[in-house]
N, CA, C and O atoms as a Maestro MAE file, in Angstrom:
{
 s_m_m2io_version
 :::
 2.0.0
}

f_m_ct {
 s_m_title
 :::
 protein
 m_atom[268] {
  # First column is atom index #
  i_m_mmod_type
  r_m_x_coord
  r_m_y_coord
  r_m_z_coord
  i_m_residue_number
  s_m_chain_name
  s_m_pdb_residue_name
  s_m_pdb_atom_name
  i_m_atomic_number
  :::
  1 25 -208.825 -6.615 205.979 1 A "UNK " " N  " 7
  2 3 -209.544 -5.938 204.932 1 A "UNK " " CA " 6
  3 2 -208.949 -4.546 204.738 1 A "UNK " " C  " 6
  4 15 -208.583 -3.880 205.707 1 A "UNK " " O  " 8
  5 25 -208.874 -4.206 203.752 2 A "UNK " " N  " 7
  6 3 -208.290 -2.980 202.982 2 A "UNK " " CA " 6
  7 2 -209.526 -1.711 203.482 2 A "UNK " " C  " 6
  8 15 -210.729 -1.951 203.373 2 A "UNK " " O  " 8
  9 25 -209.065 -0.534 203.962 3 A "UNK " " N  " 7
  10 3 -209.946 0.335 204.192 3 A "UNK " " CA " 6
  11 2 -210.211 1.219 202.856 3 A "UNK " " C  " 6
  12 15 -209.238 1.446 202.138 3 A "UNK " " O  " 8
  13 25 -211.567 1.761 202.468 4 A "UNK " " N  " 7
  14 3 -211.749 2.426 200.896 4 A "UNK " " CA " 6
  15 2 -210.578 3.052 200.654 4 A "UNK " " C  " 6
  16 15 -210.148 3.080 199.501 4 A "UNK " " O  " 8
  17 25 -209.869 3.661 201.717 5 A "UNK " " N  " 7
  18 3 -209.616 5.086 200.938 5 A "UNK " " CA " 6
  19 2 -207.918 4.478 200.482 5 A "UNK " " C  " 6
  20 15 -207.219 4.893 199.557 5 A "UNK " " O  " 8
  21 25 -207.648 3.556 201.325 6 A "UNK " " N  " 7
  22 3 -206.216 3.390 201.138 6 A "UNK " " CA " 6
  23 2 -205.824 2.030 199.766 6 A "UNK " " C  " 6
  24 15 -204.777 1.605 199.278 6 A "UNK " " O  " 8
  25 25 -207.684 1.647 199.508 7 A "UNK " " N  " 7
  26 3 -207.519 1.181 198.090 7 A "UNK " " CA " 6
  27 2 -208.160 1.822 197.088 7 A "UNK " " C  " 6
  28 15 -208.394 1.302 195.998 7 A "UNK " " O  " 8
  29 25 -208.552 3.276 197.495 8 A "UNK " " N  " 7
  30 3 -208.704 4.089 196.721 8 A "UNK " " CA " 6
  31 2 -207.025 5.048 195.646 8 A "UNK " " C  " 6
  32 15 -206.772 5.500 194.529 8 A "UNK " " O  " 8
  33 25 -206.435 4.868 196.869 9 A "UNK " " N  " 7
  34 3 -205.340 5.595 196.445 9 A "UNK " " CA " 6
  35 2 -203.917 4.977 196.053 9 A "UNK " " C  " 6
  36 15 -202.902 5.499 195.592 9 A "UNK " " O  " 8
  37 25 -204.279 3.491 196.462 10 A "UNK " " N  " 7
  38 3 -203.062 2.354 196.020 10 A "UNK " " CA " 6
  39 2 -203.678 2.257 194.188 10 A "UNK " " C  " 6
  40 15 -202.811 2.052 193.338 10 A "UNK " " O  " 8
  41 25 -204.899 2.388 193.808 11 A "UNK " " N  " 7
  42 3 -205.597 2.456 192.677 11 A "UNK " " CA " 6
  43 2 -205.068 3.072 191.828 11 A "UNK " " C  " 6
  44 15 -204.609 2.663 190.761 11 A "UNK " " O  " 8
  45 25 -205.118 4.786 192.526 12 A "UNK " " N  " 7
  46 3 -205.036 5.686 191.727 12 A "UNK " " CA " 6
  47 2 -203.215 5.823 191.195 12 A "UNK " " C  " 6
  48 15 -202.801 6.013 190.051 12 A "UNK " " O  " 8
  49 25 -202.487 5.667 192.349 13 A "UNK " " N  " 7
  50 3 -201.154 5.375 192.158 13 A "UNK " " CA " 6
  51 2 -200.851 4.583 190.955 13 A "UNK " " C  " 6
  52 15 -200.326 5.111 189.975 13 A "UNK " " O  " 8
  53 25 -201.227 3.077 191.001 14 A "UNK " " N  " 7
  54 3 -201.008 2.129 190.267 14 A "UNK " " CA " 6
  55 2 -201.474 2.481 188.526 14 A "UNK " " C  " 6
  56 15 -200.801 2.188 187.538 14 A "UNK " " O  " 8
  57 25 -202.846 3.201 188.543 15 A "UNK " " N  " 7
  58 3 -203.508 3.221 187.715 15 A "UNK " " CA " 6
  59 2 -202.243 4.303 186.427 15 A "UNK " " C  " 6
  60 15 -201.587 4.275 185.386 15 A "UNK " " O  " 8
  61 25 -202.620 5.007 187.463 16 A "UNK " " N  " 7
  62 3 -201.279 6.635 187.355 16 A "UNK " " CA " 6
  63 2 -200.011 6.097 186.488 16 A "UNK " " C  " 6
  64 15 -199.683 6.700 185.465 16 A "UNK " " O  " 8
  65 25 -199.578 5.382 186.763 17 A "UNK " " N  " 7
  66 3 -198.216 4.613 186.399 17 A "UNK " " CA " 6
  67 2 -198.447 3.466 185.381 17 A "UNK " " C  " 6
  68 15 -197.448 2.952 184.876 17 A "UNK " " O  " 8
  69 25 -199.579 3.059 185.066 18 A "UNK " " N  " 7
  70 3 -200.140 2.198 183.832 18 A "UNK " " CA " 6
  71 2 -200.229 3.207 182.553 18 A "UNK " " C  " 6
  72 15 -199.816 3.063 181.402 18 A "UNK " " O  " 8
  73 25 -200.911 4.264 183.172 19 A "UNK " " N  " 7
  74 3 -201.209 5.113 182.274 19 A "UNK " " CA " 6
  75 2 -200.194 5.630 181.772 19 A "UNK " " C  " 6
  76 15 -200.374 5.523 180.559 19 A "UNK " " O  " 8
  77 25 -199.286 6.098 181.936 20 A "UNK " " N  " 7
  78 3 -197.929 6.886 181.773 20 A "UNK " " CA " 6
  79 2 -197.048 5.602 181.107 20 A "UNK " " C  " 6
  80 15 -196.361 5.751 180.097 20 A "UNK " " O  " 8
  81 25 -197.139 4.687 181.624 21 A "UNK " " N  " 7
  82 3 -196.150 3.636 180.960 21 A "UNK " " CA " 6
  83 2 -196.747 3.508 179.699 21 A "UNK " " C  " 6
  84 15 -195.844 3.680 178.880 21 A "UNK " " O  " 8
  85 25 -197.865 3.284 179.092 22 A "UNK " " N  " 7
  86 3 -198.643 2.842 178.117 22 A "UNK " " CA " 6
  87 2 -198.392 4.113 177.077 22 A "UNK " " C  " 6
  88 15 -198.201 3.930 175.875 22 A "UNK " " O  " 8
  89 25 -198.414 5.220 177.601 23 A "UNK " " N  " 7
  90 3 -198.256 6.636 176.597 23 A "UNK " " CA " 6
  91 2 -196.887 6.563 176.190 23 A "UNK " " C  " 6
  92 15 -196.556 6.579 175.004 23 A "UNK " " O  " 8
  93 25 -196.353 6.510 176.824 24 A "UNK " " N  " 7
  94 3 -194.871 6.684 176.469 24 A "UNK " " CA " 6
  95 2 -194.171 5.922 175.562 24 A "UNK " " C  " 6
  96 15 -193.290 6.227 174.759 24 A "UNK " " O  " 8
  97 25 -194.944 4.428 175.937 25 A "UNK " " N  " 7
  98 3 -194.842 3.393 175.141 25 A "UNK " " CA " 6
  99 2 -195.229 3.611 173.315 25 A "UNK " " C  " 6
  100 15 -194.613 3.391 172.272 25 A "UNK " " O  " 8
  101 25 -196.421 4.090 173.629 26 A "UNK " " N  " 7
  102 3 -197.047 4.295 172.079 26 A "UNK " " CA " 6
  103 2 -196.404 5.507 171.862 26 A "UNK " " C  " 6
  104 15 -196.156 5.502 170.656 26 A "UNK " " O  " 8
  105 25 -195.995 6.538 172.344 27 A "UNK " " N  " 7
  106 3 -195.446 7.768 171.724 27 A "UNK " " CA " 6
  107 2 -193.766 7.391 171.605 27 A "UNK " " C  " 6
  108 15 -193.020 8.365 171.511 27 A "UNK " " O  " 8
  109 25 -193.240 6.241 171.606 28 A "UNK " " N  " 7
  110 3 -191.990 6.200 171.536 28 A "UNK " " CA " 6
  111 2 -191.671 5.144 170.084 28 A "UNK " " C  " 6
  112 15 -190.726 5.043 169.301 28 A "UNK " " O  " 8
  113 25 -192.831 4.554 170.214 29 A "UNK " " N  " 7
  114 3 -193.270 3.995 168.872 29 A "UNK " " CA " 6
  115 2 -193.716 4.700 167.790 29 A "UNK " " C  " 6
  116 15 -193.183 4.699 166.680 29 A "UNK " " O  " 8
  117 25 -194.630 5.260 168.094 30 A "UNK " " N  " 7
  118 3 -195.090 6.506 166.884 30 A "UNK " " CA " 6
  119 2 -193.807 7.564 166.594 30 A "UNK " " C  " 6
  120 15 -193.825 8.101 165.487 30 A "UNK " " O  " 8
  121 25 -192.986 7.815 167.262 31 A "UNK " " N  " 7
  122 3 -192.006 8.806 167.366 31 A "UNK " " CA " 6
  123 2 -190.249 8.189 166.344 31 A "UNK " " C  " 6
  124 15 -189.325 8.714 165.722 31 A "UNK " " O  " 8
  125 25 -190.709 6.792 166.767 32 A "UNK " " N  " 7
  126 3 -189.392 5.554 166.318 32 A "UNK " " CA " 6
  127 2 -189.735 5.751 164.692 32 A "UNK " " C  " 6
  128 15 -190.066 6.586 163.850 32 A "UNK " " O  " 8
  129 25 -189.441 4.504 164.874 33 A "UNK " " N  " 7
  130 3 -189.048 3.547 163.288 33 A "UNK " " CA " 6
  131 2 -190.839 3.530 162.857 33 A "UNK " " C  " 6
  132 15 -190.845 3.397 161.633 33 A "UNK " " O  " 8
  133 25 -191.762 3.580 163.171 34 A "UNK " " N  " 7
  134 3 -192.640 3.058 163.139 34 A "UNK " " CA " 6
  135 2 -193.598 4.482 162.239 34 A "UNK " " C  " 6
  136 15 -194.424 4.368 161.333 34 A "UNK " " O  " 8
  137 25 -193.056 5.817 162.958 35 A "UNK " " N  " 7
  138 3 -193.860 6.480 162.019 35 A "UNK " " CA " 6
  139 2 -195.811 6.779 162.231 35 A "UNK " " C  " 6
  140 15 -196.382 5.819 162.749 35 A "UNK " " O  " 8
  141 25 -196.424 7.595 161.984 36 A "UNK " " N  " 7
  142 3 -197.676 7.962 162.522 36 A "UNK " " CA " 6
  143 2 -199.028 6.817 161.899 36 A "UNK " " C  " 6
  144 15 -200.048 6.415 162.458 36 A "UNK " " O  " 8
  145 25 -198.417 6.538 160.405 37 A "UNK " " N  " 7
  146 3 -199.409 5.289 159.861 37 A "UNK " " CA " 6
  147 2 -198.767 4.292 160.789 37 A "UNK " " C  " 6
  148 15 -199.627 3.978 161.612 37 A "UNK " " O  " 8
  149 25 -197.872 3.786 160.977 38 A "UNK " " N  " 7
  150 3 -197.244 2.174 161.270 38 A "UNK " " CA " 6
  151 2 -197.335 2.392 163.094 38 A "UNK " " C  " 6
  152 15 -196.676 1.633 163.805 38 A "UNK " " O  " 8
  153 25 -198.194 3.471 163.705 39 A "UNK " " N  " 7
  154 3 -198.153 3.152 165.416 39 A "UNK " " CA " 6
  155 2 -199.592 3.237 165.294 39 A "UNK " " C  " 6
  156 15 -200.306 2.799 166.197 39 A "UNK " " O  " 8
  157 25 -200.048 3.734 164.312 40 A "UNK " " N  " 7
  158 3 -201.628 4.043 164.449 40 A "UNK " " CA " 6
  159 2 -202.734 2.583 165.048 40 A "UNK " " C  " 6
  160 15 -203.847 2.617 165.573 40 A "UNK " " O  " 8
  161 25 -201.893 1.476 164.709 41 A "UNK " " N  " 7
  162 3 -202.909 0.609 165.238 41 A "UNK " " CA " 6
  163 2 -202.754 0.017 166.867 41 A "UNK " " C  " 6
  164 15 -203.654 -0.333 167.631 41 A "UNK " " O  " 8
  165 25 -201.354 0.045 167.074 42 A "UNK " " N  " 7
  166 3 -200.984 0.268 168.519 42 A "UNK " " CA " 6
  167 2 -201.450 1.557 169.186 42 A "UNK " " C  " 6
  168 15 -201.243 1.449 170.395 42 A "UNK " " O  " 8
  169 25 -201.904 2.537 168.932 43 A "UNK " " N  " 7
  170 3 -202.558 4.151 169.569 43 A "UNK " " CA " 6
  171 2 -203.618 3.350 169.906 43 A "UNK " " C  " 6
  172 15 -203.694 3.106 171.111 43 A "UNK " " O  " 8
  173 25 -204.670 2.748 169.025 44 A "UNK " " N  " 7
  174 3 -206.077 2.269 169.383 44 A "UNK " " CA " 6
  175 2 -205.931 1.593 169.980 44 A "UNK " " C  " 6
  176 15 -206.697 1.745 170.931 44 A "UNK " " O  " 8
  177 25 -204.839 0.079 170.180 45 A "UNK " " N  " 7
  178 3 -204.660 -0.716 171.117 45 A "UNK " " CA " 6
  179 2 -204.757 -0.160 172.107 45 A "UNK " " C  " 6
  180 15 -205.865 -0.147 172.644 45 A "UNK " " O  " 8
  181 25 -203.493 0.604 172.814 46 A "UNK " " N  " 7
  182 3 -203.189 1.365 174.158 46 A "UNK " " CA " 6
  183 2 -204.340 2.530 174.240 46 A "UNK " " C  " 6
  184 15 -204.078 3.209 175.233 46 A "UNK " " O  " 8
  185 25 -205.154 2.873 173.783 47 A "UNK " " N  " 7
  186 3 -206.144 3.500 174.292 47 A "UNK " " CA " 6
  187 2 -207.396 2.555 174.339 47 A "UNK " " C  " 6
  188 15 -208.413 3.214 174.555 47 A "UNK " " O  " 8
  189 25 -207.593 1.425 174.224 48 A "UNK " " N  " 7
  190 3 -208.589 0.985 174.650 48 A "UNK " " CA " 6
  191 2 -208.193 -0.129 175.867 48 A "UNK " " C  " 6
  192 15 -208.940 -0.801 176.578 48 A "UNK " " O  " 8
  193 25 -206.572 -0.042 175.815 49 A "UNK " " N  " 7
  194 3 -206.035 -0.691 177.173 49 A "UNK " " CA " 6
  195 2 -206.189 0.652 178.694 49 A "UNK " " C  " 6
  196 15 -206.455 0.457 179.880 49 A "UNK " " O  " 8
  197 25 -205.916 1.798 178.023 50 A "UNK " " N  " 7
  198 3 -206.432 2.986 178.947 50 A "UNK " " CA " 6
  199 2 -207.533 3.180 179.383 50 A "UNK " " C  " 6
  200 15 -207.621 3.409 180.589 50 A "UNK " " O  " 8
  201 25 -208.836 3.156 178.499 51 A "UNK " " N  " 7
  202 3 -210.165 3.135 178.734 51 A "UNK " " CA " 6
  203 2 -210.505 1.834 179.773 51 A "UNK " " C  " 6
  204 15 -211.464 1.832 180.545 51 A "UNK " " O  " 8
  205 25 -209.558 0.770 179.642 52 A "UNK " " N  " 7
  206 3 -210.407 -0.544 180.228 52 A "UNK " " CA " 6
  207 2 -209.800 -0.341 181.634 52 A "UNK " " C  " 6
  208 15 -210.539 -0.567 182.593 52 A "UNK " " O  " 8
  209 25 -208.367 0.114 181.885 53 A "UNK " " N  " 7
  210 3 -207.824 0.694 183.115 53 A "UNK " " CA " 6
  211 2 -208.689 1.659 183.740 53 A "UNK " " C  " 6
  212 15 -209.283 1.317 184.762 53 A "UNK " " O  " 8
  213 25 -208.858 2.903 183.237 54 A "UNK " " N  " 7
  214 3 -209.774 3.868 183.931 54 A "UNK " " CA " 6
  215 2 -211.323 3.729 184.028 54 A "UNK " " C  " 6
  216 15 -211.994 4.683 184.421 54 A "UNK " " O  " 8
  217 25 -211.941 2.447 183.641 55 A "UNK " " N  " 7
  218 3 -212.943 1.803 183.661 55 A "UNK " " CA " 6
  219 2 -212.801 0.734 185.041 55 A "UNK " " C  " 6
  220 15 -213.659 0.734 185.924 55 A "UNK " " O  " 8
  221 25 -212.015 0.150 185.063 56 A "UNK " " N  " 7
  222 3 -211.274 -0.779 185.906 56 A "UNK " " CA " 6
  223 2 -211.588 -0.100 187.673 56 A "UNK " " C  " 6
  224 15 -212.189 -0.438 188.693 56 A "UNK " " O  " 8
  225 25 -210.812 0.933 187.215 57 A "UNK " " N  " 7
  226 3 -210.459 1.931 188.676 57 A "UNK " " CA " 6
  227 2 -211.920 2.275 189.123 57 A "UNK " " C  " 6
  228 15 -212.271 2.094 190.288 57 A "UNK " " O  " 8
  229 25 -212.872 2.843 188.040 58 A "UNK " " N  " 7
  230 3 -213.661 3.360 188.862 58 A "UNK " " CA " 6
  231 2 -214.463 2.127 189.642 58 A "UNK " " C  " 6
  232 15 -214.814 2.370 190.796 58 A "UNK " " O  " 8
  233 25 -214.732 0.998 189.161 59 A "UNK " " N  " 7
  234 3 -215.636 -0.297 189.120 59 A "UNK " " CA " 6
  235 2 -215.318 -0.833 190.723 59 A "UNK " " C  " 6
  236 15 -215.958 -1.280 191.675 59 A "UNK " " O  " 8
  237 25 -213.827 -0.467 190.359 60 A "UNK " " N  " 7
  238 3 -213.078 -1.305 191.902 60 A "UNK " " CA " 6
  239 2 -213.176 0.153 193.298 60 A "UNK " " C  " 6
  240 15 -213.457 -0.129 194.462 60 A "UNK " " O  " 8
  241 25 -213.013 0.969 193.042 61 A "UNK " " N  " 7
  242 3 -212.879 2.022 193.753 61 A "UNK " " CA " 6
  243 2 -214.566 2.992 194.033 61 A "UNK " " C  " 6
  244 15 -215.250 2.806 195.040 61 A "UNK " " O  " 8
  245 25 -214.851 3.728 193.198 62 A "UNK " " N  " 7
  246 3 -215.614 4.818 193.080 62 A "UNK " " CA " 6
  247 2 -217.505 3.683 193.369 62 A "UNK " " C  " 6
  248 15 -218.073 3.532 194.450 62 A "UNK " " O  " 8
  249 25 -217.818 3.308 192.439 63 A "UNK " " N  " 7
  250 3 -218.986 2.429 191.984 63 A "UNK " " CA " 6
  251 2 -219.797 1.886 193.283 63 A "UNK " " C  " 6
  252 15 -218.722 1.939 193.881 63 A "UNK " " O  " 8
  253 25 -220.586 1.472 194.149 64 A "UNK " " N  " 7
  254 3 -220.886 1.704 195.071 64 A "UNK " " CA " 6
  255 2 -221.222 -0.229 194.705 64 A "UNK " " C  " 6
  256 15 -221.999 -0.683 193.866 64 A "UNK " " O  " 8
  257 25 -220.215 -1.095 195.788 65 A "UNK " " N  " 7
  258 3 -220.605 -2.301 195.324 65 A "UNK " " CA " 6
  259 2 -222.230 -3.362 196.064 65 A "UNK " " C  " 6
  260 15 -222.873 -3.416 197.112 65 A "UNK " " O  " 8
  261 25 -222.227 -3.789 195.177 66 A "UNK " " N  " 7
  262 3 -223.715 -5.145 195.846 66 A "UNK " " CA " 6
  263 2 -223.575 -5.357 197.048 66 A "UNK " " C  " 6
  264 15 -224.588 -5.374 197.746 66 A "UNK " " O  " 8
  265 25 -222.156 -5.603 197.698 67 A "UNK " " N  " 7
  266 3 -222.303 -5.945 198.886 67 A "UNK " " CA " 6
  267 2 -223.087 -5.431 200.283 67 A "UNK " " C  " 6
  268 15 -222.983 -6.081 201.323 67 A "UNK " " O  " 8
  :::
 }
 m_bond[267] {
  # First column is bond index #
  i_m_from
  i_m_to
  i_m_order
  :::
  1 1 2 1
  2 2 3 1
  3 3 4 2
  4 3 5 1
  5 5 6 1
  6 6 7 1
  7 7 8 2
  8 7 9 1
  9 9 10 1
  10 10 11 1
  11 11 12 2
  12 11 13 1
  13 13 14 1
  14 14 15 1
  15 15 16 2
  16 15 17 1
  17 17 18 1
  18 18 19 1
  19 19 20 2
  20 19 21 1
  21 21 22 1
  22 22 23 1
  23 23 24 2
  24 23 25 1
  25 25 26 1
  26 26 27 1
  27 27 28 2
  28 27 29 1
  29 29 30 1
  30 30 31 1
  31 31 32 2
  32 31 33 1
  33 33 34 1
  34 34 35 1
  35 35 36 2
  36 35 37 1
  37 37 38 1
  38 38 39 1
  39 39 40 2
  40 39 41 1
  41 41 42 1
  42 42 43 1
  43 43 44 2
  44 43 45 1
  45 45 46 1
  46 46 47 1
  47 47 48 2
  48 47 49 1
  49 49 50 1
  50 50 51 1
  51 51 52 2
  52 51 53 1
  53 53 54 1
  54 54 55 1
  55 55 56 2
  56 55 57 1
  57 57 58 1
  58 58 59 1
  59 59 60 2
  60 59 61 1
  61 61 62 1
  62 62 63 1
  63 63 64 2
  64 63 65 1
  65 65 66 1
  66 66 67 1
  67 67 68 2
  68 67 69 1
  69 69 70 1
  70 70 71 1
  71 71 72 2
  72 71 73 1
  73 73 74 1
  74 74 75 1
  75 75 76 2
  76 75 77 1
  77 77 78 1
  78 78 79 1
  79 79 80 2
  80 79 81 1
  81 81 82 1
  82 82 83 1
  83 83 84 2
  84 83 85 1
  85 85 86 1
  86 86 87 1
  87 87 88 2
  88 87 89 1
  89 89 90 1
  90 90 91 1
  91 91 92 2
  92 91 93 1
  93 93 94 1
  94 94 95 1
  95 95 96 2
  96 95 97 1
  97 97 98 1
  98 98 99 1
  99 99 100 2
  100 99 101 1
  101 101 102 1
  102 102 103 1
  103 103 104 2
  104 103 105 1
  105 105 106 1
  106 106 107 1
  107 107 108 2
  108 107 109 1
  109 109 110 1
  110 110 111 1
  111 111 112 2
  112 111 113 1
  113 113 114 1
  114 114 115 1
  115 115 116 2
  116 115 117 1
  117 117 118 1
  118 118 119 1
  119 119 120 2
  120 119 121 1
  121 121 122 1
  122 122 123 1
  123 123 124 2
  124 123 125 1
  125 125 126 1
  126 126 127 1
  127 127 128 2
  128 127 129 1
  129 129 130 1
  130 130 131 1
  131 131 132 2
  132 131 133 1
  133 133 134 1
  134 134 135 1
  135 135 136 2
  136 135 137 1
  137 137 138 1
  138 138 139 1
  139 139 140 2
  140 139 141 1
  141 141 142 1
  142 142 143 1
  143 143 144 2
  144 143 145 1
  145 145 146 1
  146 146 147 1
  147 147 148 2
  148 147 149 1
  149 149 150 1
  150 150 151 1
  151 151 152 2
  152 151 153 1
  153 153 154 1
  154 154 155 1
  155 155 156 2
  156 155 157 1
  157 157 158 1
  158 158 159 1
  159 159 160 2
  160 159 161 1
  161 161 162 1
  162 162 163 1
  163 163 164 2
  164 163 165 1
  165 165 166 1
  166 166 167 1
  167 167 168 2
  168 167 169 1
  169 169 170 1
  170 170 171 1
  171 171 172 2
  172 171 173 1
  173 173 174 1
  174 174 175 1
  175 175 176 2
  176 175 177 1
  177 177 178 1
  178 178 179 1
  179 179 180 2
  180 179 181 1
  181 181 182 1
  182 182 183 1
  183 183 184 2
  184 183 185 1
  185 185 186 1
  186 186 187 1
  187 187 188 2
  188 187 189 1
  189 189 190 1
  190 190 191 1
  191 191 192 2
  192 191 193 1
  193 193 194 1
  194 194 195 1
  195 195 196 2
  196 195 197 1
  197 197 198 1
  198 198 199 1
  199 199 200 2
  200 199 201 1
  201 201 202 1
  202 202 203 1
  203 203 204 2
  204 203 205 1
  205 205 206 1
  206 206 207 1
  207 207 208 2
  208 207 209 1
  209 209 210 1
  210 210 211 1
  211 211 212 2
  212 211 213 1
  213 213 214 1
  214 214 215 1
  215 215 216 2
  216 215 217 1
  217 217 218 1
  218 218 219 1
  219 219 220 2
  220 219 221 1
  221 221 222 1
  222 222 223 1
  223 223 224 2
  224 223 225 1
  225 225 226 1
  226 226 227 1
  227 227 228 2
  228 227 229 1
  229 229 230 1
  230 230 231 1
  231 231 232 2
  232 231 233 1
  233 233 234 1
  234 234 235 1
  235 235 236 2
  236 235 237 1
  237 237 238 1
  238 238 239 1
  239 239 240 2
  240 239 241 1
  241 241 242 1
  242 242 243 1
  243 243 244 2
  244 243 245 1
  245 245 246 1
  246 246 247 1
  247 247 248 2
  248 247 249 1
  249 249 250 1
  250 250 251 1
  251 251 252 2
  252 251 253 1
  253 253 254 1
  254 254 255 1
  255 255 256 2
  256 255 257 1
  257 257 258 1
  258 258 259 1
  259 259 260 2
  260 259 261 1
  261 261 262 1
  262 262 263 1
  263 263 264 2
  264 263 265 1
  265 265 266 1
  266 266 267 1
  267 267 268 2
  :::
 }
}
């Protein structure tokens, strides 16, 4: 079994590096060929893929479970 803190911080790592991949992603698109109308619906995508990540983290980590 995984002790909290060291899947607290394999979390935050992982999470860390979702997040950053996903920005870069949409700001390299918005920045490209694609332009601020033509990324605008990928921005909402990747921010509600961010929200469900940092939703994710706390659920698995922080949230105090049933068990």
């Amino acid at each position: 079994m995984i002790s909290k803190r060291t899947k607290m911080i394999t979390a935050a790592i992982g999470t860390f590096f979702l997040l950053i991949f996903v920005l870069g992603l949409a700001e390299s698109i918005t920045a490209g060929f694609a332009g601020f109308k033509g990324g605008l619906p990928f921005w909402v995508i990747a921010l509600t893929v961010m929200a469900m990540a940092l939703y994710d983290f706390y659920d698995e980590t922080v949230r105090k479970s049933k068990d």
